[in-house]
MARMISE-522090 format. One record per residue (C-alpha): residue number from 1; x, y, z. Coordinates in nm, 4 decimals, m for minus. Layout:
N
+-----+----------+----------+----------+
|  nr |       px |       py |       pz |
+-----+----------+----------+----------+
| NUM |        X |        Y |        Z |
...
+-----+----------+----------+----------+
//
This chain:
259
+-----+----------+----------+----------+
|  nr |       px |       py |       pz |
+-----+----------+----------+----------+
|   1 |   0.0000 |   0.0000 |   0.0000 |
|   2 |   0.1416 |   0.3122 |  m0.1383 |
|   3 |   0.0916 |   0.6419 |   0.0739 |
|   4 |  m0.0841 |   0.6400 |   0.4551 |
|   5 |   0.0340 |   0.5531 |   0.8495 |
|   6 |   0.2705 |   0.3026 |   0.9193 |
|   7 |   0.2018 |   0.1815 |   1.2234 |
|   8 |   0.4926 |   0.3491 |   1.4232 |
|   9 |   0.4363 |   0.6582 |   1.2370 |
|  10 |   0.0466 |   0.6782 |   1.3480 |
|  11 |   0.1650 |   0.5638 |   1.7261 |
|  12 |   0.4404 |   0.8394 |   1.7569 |
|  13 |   0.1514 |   1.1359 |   1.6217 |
|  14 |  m0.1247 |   1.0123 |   1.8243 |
|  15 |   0.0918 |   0.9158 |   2.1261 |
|  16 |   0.0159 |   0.5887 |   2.2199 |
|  17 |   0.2071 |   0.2779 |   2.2036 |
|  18 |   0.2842 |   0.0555 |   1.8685 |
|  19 |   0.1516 |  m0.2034 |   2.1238 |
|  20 |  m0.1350 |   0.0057 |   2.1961 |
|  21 |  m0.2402 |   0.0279 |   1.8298 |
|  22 |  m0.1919 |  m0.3512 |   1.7894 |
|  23 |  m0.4723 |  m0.4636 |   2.0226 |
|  24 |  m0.7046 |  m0.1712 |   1.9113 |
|  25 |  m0.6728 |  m0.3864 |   1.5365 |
|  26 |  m0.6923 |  m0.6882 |   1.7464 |
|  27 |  m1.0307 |  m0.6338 |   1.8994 |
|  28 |  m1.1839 |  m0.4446 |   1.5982 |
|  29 |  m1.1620 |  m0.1103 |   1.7697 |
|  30 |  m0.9378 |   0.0610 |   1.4843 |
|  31 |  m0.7965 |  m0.1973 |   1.1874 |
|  32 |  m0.5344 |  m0.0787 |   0.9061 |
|  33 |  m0.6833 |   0.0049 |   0.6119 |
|  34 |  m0.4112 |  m0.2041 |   0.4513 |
|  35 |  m0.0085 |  m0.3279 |   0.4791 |
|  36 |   0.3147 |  m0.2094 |   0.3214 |
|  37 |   0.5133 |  m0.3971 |   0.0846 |
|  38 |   0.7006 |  m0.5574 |   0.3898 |
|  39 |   0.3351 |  m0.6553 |   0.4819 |
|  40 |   0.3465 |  m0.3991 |   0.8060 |
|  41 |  m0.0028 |  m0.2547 |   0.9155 |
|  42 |  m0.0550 |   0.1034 |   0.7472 |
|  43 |  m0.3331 |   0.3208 |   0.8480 |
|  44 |  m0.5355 |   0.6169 |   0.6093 |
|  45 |  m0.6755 |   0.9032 |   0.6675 |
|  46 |  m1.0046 |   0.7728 |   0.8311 |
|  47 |  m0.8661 |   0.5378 |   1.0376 |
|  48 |  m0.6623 |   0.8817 |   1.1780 |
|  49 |  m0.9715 |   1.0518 |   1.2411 |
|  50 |  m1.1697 |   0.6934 |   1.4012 |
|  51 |  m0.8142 |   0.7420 |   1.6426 |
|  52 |  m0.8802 |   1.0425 |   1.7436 |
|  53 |  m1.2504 |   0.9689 |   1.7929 |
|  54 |  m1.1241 |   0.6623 |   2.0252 |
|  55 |  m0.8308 |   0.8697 |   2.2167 |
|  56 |  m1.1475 |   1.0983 |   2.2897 |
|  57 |  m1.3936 |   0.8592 |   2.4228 |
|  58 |  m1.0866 |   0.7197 |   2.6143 |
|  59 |  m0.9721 |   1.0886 |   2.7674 |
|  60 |  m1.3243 |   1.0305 |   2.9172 |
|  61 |  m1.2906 |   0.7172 |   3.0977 |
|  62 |  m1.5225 |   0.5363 |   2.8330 |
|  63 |  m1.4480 |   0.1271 |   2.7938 |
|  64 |  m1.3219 |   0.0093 |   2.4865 |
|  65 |  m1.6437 |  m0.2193 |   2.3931 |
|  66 |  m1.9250 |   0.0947 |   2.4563 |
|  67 |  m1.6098 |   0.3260 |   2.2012 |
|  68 |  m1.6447 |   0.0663 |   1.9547 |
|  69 |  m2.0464 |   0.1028 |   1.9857 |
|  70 |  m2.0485 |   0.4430 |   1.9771 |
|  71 |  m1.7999 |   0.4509 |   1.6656 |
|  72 |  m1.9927 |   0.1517 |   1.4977 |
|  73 |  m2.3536 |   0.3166 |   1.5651 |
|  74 |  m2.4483 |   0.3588 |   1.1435 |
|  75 |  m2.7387 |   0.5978 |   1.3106 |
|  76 |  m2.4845 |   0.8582 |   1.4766 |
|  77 |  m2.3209 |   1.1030 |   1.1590 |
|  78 |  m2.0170 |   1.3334 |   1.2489 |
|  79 |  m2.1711 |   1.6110 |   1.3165 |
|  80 |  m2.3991 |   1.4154 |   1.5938 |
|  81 |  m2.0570 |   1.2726 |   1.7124 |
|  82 |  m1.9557 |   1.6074 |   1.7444 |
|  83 |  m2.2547 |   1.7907 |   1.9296 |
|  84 |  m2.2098 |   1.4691 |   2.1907 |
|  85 |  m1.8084 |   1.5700 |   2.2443 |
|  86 |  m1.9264 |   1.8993 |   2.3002 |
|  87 |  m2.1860 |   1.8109 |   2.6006 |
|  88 |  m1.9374 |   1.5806 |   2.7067 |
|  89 |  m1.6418 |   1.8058 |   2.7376 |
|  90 |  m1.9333 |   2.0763 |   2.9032 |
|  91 |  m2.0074 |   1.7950 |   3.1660 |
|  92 |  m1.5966 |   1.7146 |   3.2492 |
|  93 |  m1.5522 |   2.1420 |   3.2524 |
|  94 |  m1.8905 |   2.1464 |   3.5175 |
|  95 |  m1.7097 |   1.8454 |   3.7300 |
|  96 |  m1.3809 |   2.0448 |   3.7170 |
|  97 |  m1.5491 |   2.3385 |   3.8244 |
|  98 |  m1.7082 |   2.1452 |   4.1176 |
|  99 |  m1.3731 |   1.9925 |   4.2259 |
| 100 |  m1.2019 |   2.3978 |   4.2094 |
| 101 |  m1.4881 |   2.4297 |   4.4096 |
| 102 |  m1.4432 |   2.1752 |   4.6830 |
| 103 |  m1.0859 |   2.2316 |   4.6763 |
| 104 |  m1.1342 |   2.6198 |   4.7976 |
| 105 |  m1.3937 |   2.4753 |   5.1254 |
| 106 |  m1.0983 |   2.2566 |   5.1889 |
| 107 |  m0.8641 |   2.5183 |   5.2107 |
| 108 |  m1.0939 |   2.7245 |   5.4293 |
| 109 |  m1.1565 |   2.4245 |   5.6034 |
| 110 |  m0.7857 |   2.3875 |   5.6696 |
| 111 |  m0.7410 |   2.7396 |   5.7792 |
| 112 |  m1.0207 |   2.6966 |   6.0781 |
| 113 |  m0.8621 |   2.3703 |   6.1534 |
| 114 |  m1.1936 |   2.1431 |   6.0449 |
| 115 |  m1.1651 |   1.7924 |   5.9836 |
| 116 |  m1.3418 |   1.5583 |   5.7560 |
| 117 |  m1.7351 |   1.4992 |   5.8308 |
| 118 |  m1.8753 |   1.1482 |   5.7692 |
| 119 |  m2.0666 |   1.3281 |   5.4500 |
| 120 |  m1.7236 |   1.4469 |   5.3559 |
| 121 |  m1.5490 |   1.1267 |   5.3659 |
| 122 |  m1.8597 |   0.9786 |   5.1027 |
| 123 |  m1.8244 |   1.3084 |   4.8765 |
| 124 |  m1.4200 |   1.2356 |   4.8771 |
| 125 |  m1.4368 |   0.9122 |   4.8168 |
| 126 |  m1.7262 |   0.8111 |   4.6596 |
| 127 |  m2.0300 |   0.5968 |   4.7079 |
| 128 |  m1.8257 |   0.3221 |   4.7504 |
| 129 |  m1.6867 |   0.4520 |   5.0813 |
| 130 |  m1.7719 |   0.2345 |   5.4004 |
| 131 |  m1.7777 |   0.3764 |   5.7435 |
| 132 |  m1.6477 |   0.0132 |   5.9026 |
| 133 |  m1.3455 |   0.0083 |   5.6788 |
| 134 |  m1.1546 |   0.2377 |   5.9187 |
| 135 |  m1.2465 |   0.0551 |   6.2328 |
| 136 |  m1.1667 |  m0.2625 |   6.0571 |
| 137 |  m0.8176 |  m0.1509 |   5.9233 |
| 138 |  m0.7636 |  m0.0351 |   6.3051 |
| 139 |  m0.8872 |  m0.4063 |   6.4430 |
| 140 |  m0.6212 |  m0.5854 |   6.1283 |
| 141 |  m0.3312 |  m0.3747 |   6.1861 |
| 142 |  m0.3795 |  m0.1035 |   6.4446 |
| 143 |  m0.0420 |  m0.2737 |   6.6665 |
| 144 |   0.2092 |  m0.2438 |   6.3312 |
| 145 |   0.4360 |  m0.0154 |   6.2514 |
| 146 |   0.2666 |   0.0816 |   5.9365 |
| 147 |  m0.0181 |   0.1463 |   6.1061 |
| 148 |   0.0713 |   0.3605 |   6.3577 |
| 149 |   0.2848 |   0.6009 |   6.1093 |
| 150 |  m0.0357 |   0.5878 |   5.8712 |
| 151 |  m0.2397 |   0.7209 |   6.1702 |
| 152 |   0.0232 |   0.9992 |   6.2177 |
| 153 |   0.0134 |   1.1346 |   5.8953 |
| 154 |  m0.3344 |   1.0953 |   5.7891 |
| 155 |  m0.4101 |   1.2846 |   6.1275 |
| 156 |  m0.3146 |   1.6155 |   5.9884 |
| 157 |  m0.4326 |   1.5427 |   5.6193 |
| 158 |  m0.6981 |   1.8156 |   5.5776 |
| 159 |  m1.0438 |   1.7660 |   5.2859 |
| 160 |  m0.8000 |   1.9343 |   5.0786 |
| 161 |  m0.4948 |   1.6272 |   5.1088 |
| 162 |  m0.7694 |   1.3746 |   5.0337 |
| 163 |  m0.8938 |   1.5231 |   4.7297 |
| 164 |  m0.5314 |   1.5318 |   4.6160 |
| 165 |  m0.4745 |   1.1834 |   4.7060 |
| 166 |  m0.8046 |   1.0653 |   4.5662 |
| 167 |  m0.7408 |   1.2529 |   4.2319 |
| 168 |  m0.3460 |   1.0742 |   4.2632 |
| 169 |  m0.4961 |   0.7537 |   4.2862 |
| 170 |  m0.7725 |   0.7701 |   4.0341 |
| 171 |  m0.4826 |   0.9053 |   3.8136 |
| 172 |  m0.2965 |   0.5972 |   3.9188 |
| 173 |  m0.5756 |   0.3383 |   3.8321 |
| 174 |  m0.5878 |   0.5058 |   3.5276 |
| 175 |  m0.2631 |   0.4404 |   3.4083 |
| 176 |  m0.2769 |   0.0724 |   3.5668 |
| 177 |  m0.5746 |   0.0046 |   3.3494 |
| 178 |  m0.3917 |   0.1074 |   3.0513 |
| 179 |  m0.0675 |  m0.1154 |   3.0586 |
| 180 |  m0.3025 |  m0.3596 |   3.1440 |
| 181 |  m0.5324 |  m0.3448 |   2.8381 |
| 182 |  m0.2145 |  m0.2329 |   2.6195 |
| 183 |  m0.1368 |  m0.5955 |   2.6661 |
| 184 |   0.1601 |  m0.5256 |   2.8613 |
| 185 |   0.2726 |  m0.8434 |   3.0416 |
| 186 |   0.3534 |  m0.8261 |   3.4136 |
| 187 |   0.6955 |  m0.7825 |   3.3943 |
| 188 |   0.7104 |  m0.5852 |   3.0979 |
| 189 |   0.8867 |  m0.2600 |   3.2126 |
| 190 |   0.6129 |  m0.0283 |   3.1380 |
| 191 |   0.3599 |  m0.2627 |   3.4166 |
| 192 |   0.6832 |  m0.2926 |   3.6956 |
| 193 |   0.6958 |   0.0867 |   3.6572 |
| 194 |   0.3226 |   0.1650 |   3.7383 |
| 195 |   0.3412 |  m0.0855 |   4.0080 |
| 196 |   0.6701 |   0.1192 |   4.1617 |
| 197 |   0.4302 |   0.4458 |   4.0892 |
| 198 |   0.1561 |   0.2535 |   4.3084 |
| 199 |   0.4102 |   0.1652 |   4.5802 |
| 200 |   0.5502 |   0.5218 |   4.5432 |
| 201 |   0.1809 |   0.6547 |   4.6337 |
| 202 |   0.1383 |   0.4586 |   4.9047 |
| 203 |   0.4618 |   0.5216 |   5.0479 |
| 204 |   0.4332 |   0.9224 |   4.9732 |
| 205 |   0.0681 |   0.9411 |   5.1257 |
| 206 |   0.0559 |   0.6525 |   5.3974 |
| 207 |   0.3773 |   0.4402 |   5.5333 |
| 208 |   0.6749 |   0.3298 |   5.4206 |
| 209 |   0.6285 |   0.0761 |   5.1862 |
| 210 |   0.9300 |  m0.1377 |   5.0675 |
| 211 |   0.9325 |  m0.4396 |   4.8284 |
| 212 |   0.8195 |  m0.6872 |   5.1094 |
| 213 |   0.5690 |  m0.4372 |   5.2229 |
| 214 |   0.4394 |  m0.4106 |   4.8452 |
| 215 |   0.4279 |  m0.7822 |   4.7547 |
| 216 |   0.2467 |  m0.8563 |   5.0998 |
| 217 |  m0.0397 |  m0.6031 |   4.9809 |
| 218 |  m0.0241 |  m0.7240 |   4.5913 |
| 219 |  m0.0991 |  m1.0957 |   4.7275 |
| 220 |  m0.3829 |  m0.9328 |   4.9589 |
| 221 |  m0.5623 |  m0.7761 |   4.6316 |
| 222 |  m0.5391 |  m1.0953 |   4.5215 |
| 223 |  m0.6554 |  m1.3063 |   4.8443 |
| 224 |  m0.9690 |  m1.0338 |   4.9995 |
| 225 |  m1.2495 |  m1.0363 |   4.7633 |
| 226 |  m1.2984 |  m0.6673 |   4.8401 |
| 227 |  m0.9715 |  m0.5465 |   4.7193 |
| 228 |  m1.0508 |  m0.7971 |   4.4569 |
| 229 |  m1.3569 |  m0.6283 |   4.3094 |
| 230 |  m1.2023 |  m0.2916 |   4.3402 |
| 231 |  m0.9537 |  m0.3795 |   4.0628 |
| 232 |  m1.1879 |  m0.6053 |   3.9005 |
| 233 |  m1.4535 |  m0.3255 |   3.8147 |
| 234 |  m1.1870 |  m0.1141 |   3.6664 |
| 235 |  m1.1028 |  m0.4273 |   3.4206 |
| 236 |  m1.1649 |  m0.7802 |   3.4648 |
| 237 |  m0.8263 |  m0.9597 |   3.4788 |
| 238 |  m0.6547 |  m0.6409 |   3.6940 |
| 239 |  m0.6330 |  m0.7870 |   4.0162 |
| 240 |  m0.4533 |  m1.0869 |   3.9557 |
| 241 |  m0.2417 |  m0.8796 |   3.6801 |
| 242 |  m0.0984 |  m0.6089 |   3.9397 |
| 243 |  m0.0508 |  m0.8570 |   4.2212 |
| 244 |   0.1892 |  m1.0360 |   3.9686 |
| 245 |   0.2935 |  m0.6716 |   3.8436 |
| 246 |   0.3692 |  m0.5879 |   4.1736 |
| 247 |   0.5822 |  m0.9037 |   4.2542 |
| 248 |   0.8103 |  m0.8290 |   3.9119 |
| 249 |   0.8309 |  m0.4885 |   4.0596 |
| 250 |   1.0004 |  m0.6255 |   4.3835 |
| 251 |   1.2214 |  m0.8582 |   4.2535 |
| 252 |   1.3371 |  m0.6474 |   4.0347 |
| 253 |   1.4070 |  m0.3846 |   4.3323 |
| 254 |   1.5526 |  m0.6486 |   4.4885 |
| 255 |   1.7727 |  m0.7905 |   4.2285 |
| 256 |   1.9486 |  m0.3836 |   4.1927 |
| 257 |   1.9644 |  m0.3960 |   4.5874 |
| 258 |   2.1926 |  m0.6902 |   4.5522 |
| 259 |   2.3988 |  m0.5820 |   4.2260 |
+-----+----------+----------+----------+
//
């Protein structure tokens, strides 16, 4: 095919992975329009404009399978497409503006000195947010170590810190679910460095958290079907995936220890 996107050439304008672009044609989402002479994928000018349609939809938080719907929907012409972007990006710029917004009665709050609410724990962290889980933690691990610095530092965190470390985290399980469905295998270098990013957080925000610390808690998202769901909702397949993720991680840390 004469002309058009080889594949590393489409990657490296869209910035995403070769890899990245190589499941997208392996699930349908966005296929080649055709191969080179050396039989390498090559993309045209619509399957540009279908990527930036995905990258989008993506930018949103939207699953691959309901993109592919969307994009597939015979029904929906551009300029439909385009009027939904539109109400889309108003709703993200309204949520923003909420966040600003919560962020400035955090920093008031932190000013008089006012700590988190019960409501303000379940706006912070969602619906998903159970009162017991903190007297539960304490019951688990309240005489460690980990614990006890945990309880020191979160003690001053203000509504302000957790929105931070909420939006860090939601950040975090962003990128997680991305190496993940990139293909990435758990010891490919891109998935040990999220999982040093997710011991990173923990050890930035919480406790100290070395290798042994992070494999104990990979093998726990693993083994507690609560942590279990958590990842599982985000993609099916993630739990299992960082636990191992987070094991390459440590032996590698290990391994440059000892060298």
């Amino acid at each position: 095919m004469d002309g058009g996107y080889p594949v590393g050439r489409l990657a490296a304008i869209a910035g995403v992975t070769v890899r990245t672009l190589h499941h997208y044609d392996r699930i349908g989402l966005l296929s080649p329009s055709g191969r080179t002479a050396a039989g390498y994928r090559c993309y045209g000018e619509a399957e540009l404009d279908r990527l930036q349609q995905v990258l989008f939809y993506r930018e949103l938080g939207f699953p691959l399978e309901e993109i592919a719907a969307i994009l597939d929907d015979r029904t929906v012409g551009p300029s439909e497409h385009l009027r939904r972007q539109r109400e889309l990006i108003g709703d993200r710029i309204r949520k923003l503006e909420e966040l600003a917004a919560a962020v400035e009665r955090a920093m008031e709050a932190r000013t008089l000195g006012i700590e988190l609410t019960p409501e303000e724990k379940f706006e912070v962290f969602g619906e998903d947010y159970r009162g017991d889980w903190e007297g539960e933690a304490e019951q688990r691990w309240g005489e460690t170590a980990a614990w006890e610095q945990s309880r020191r530092r979160t003690a001053r965190y203000t509504k302000a810190d957790w929105e931070r470390i909420k939006a860090e985290a939601d950040g975090l399980n962003d990128a997680l679910v991305a190496v993940f469905t990139a293909g990435a295998a758990p010891d490919d270098e891109r998935a040990t460095a999220v999982a040093e990013q997710h011991r990173q957080h923990i050890g930035l925000n919480f406790y100290d958290c070395g290798p042994a610390m992070h494999r104990c808690l990979g093998d726990m998202y693993v083994a507690d079907p609560r942590f279990t769901e958590t990842y599982e909702k985000l993609a099916p397949g993630l739990a299992r995936w960082l636990r191992d993720a987070v094991h390459a991680n440590a032996d590698r840390l290990e391994r440059e220890r000892q060298g």
